[in-house]
N, C-alpha and C positions, 0 to 999 in steps of 0.2 A: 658742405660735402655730403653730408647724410641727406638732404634732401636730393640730390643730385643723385644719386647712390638709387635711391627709392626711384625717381623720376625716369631713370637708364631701365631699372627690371620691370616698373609696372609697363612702359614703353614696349617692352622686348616681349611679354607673357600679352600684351593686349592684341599684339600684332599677331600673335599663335592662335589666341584662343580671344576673338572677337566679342562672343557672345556670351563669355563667361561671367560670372558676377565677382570682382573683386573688390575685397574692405581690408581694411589698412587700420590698426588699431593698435595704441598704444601711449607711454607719456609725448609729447612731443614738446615741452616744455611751454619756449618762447613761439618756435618757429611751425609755420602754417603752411603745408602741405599744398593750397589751393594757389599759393604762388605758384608754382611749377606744373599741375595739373588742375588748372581751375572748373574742369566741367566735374572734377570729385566733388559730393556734398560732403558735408562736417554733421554729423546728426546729434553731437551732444552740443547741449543748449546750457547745459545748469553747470555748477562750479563745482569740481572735485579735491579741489583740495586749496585750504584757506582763501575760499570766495573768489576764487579764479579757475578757470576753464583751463586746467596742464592737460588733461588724457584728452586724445580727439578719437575720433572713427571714420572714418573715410570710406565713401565706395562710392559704385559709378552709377548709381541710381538716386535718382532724386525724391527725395520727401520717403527715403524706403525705411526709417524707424523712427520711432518714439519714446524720447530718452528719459526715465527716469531714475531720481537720486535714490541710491539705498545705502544704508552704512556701511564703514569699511569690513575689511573681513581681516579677524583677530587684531594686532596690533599695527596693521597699516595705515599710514598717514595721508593715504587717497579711498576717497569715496567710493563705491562699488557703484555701477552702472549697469539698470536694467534696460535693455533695446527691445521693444516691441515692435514686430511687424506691422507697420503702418501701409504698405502699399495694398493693392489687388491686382489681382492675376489680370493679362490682357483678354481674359476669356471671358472673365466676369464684368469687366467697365465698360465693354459695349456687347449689345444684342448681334444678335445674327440676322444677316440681311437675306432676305427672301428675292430672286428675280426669275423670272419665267423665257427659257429661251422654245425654240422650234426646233424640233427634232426630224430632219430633213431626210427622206431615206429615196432608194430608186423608186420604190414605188409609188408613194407619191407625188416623184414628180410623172412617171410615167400617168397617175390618175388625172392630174391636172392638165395634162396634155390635152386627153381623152376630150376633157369636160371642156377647155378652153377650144376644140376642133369643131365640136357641135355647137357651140352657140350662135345663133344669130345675129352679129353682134350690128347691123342696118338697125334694129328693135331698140336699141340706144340712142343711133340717129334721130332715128324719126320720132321717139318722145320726148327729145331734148327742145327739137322743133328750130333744127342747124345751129342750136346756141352752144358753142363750140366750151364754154364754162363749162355749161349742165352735162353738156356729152362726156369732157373728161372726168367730170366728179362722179358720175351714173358707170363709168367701166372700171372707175378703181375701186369703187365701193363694191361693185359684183366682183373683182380681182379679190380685195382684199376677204372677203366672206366666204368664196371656195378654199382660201390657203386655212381660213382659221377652222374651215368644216373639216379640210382632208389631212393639215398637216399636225400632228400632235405637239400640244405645248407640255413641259417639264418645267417644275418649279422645283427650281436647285437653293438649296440651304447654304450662304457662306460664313463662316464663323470670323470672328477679327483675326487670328492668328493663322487663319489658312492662308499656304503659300499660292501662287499661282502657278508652279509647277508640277503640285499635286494635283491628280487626274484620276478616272475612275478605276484604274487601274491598280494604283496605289491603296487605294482604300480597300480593295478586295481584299490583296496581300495583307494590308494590315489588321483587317476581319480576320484572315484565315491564322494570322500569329498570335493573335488573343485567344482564338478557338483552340491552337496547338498548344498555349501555355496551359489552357483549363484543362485539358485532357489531359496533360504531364504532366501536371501536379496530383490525377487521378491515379493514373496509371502505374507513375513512377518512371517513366521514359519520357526521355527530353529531346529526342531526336528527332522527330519531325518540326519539334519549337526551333531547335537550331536551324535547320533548312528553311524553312518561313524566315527567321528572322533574317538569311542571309541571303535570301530571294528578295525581301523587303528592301536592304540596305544597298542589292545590286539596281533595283529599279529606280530608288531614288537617286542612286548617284547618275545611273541613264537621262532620270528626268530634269534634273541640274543641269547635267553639262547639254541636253538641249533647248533647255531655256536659256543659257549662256551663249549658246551657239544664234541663237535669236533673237540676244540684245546686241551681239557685237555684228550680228548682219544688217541690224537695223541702224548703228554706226556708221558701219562703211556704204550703206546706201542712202545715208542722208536725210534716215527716217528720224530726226531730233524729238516728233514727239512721242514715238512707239521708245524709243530707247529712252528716255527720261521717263514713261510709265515704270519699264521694266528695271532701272535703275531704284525707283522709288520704292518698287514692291521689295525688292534685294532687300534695302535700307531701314524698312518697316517706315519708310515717309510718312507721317499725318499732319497735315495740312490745319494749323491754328484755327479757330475760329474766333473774331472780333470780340473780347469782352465788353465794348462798349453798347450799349443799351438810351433807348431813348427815356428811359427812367433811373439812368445812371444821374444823382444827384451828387456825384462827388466828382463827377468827370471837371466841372469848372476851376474847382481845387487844382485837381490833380495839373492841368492845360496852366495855369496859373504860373504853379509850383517847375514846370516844367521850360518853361519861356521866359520863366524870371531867373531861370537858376545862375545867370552871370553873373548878376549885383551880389551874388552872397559875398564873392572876395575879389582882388583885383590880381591876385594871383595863377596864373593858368599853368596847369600843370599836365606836361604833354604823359605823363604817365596813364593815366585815366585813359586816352585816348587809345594808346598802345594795350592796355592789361583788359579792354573792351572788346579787342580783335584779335586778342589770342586766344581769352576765352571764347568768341566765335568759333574761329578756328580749328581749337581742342574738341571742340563738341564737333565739327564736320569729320576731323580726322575718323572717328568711330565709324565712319559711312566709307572709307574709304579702304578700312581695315577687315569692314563686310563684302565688301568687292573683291577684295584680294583673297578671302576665307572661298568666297564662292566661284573662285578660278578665270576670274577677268585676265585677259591679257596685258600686258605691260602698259603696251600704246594707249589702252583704253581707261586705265588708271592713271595714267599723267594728263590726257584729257579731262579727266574728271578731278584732280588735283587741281589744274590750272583754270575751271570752270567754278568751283566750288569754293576753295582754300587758297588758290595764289590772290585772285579776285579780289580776294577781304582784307590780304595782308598787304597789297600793292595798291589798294583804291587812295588814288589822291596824296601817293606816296611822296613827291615833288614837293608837297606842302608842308610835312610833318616830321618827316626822316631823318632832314639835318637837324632837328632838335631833339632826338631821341638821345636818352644817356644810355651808357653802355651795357648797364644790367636792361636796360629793355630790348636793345639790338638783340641781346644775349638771345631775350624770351622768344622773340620774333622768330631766329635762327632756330633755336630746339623744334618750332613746329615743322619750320623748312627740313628740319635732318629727322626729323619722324616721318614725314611723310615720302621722303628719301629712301627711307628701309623699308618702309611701303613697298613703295611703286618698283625698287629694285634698278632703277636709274638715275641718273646725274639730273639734278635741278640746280636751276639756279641758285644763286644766293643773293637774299635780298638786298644787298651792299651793292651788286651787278648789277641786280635791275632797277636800282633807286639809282644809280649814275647814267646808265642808258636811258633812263626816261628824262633824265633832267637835261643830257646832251641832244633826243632829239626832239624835246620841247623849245631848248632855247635855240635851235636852230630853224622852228619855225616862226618862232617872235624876228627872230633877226631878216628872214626870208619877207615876213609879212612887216611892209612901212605903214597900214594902218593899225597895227593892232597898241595898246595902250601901252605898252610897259618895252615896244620898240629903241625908244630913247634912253633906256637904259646900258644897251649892250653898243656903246661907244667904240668905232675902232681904233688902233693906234695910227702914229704916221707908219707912211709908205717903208719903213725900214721893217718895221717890225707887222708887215700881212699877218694876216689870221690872228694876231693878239687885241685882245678889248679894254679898255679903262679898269679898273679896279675900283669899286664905288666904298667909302670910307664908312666906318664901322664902329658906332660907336657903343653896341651892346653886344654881348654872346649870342642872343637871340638873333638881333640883324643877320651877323655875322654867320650864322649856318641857316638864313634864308635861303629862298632857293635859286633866286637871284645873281647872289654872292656866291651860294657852291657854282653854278651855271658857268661864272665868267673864268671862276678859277679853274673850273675841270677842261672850257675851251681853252685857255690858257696850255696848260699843259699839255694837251694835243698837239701844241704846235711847236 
């Protein structure tokens, strides 16, 4: 109940405030918080009271401290815990990227005109020697050496944490509100600080809602990869890259350890499966919570629900679903009803869409006489149209196969 309790408010407070940092701290006994919101880390490591781990900490930052033990304070029976800031700022783990663009103005191009009028361009013909190759490589090379003489290039500084809605306009404003803070702090008058900062806070909210207006125009015209950039930049997306290494000497362990891992027990436990895609999940929701902060329209967030998060929770659902136990349907559905209060409209539930896929799965098995597992879905006599065989069951696992749900769900249809 208390974890449920927690699970409802961090839910409600995350959906408000997206980008906020929240830690979670306190005894928690037995029970473990990362059940119900697994993308929380746990950052105490060492034992606080009689060589067991009761107090935990929780927040939604990974690897963000480093816990060590210090003794109780006065006559308390739990150890005191010092949290070191272990992270870095996203300003400091990567460098700022330099690229040089062209600063294209009328007169320029009106110069190029000029320059491109008087050439003689026969003088290319005739030293190429009608080698139609040389001719074109000989006028894009004098092309491209007029635009680099007349057109000015600018080398723009990007920092990791710049948005791509900030523009040089921004940056003024925000020069000129540092300038009004040092003067005010001179002066003793804060009135021009106040005007800056509220000239500042009017521009960016202007610059938002036209880069919002520019990912959902790039939606509804079918631009999937201009709106999946602008999606990513919203989300702070960065793109893994491969730890594997051609001098990774531990990679054959690891590929080992990873392909052998059936033989350890004969026992398959569909929880693993389930507590692997909610944690998925959990961690997308956060992207979905930044979309909604940055004023995505409804339609555009159930889109991206159902590209991102329905995806993970429904992949190959026919196979797994009827053996899920109840406290995992549970887990499954809490992500369905977060991302519900998200988006601000009706979604499915996964119980719907795990019955409509297995009714029109097994109606293509039945449609299709070559496919392998057609001989399964037996009809009955002519009395009983539209009913199938019931195939006999002699485990619980059979038994909520999907096979077995299939025949019983047409069953009941009719």
């Amino acid at each position: 109940m208390a974890l449920n309790e927690l699970y409802l408010t961090l839910c409600k407070l995350e959906t408000i405030y997206p980008e906020a940092a929240f830690i979670v701290a306190g005894d928690f006994n037995k029970a473990n918080l990362k059940t119900r919101l697994p993308k929380f880390d746990q950052h105490i490591d060492c034992a606080t009271r009689g060589g067991k781990t009761l107090d935990h900490c929780y927040s939604n930052f990974h690897d963000a401290y480093k816990a060590l033990p210090r003794p109780p304070f006065g006559k308390a029976d739990h150890d005191s815990i010092l949290l070191i800031p272990a992270y870095r700022q996203k300003l400091k783990q990567e460098a700022p990227t330099l690229r040089s663009v062209q600063c294209w103005s009328d007169q320029a191009d009106s110069t190029l005109q000029d320059c491109f009028h008087h050439v003689d361009w026969e003088m290319f013909r005739i030293a190429s020697d009608n080698n139609i190759g040389e001719y074109a490589d000989s006028v894009c090379e004098f092309i491209r050496t007029c635009v680099e003489d007349v057109v000015p290039i600018a080398t723009i500084k990007t920092f990791p944490n710049q948005k791509l809605w900030i523009d040089g306009s921004i940056r003024v404003k925000l020069k000129a509100r540092t300038t009004a803070f040092n003067q005010g702090k001179v002066s003793g008058n804060m009135t021009e600080y106040k005007q800056c900062s509220y000239s500042l806070r009017k521009a960016i909210k202007q610059a938002k809602r036209q880069y919002r207006d520019k990912v959902e125009s790039q939606f509804n015209g079918s631009d999937t990869r201009g709106m999946w950039q602008g999606l990513q930049s919203i989300t702070d997306y960065r793109k893994k890259s491969s730890p594997v290494t051609d001098q990774d000497v531990l990679l054959p362990g690891r590929l080992n350890n990873f392909f052998a891992r059936f033989e350890d027990t004969d026992k398959l436990n569909w929880s693993t499966h389930t507590d692997s895609i909610v944690k998925k999940a959990q961690q997308r929701l956060f992207n979905l919570r930044r979309l909604k902060k940055f004023g995505l329209s409804p339609k555009a967030l159930t889109n991206f629900y159902r590209c991102t998060i329905e995806s993970i929770l429904a992949g190959c659902i026919t196979a797994w679903y009827g053996n899920c136990t109840a406290l995992n349907r549970k887990a499954l559905q809490r992500v369905v009803r977060s991302a519900q209060r998200i988006t601000g409209g009706k979604l499915p539930a996964l119980q719907d869409t795990y019955t409509t896929r297995c009714h029109r799965k097994a109606i293509k098995i039945i449609k299709d006489i070559n496919h392998p597992s057609h001989c399964l879905f037996t009809p009955l006599s002519s009395r009983r149209r539209g009913q199938y065989r019931c195939i006999k069951a002699g485990t619980e696992r059979l038994k909520n196969s999907f096979y077995l749900k299939a025949i019983r769900l047409l069953n009941s249809h009719h």
